[in-house]
C-alpha positions as CSV (number, residue, x, y, z in Angstrom):
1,X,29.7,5.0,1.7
2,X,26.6,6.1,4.0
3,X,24.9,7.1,0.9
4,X,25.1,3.7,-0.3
5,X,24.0,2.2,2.9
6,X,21.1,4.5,3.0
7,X,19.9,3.7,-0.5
8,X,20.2,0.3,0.4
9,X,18.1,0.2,3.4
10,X,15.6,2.6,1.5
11,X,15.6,-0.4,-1.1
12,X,14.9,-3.6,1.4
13,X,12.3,-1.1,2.6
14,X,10.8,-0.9,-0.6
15,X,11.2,-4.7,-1.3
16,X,10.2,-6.5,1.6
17,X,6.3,-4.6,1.9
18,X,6.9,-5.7,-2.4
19,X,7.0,-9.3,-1.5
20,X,4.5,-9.7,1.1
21,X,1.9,-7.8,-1.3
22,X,2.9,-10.4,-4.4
23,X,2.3,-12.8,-1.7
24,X,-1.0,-12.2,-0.6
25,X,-2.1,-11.4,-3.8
26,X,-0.8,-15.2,-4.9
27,X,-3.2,-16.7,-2.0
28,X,-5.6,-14.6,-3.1
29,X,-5.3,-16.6,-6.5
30,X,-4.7,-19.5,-5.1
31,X,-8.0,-19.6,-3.2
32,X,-10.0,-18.5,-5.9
33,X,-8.2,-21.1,-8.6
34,X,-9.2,-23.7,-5.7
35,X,-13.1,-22.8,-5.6
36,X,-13.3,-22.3,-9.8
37,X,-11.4,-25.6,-10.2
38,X,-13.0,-28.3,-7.9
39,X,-16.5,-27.8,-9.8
40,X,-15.2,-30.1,-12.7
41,X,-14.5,-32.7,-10.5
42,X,-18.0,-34.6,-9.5
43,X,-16.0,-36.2,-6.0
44,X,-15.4,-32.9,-4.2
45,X,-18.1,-30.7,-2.8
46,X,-16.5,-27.1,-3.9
47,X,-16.3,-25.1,-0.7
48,X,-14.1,-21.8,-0.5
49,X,-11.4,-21.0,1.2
50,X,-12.6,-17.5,3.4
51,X,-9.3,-17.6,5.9
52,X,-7.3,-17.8,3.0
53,X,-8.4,-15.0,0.8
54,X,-8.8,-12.8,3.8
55,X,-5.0,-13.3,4.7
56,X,-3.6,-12.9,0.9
57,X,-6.5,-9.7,1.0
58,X,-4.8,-8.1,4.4
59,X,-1.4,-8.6,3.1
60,X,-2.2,-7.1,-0.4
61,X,-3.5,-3.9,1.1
62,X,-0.6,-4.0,3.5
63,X,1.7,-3.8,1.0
64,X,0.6,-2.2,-1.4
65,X,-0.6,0.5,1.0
66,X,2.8,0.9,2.5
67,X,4.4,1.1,-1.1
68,X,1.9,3.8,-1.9
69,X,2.2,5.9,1.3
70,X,6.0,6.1,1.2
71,X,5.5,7.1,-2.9
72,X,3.2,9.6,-1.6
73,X,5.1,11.2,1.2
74,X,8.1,11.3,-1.0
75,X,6.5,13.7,-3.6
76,X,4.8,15.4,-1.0
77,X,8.2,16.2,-0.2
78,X,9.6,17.1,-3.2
79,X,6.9,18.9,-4.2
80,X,5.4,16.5,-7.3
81,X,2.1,16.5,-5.9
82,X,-0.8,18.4,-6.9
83,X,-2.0,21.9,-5.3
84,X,-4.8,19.8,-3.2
85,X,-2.2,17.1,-1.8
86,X,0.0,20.0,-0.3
87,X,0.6,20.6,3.2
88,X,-1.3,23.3,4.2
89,X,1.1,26.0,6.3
90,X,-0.9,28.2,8.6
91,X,-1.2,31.9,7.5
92,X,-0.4,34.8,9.8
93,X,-3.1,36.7,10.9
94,X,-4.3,39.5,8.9
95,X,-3.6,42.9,10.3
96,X,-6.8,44.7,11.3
97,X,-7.2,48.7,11.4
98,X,-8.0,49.9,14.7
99,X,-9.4,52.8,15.6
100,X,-7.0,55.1,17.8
């Protein structure tokens, strides 16, 4: 029973950083369809939408960005990751020879 609780929480954590990112990158679309679209029409003056895209542009990255890091620091965990990505573990000092 708590592993199913677990996977489920692990899920909505997955899910709700999913949504917001679809949902930025929807006003994101949104504001560009806006601009391209209003030049056929000869009664608007086309203006873009800058608040717009900027939100839809945060919440992308935010998103997407969260998705990616927990991805990341999953393998890093189970060891998927290439030899660069690793954790680096601090070495023990090398013995020296002394003179007695």
């Amino acid at each position: 029973m708590r592993l199913t609780i677990q996977r489920l929480i692990a899920i909505i954590l997955l899910v709700v950083p999913g949504i917001i990112a679809c949902f930025g990158f929807l006003k994101m679309k949104d504001s560009l369809f806006d601009y391209w679209s209003a030049f056929g029409n000869e009664t608007l003056q086309p203006s873009f939408e800058w608040g717009k895209f900027i939100l839809g542009f945060i919440m992308f990255a935010a998103g997407a960005g969260f998705i990616a890091g927990w991805t990341f620091y999953r393998d890093r965990k189970r060891n998927y990751v290439a030899p660069r990505f690793k954790e680096k573990r601090n070495k023990p000092p090398k013995p020296t020879k002394t003179n007695l």
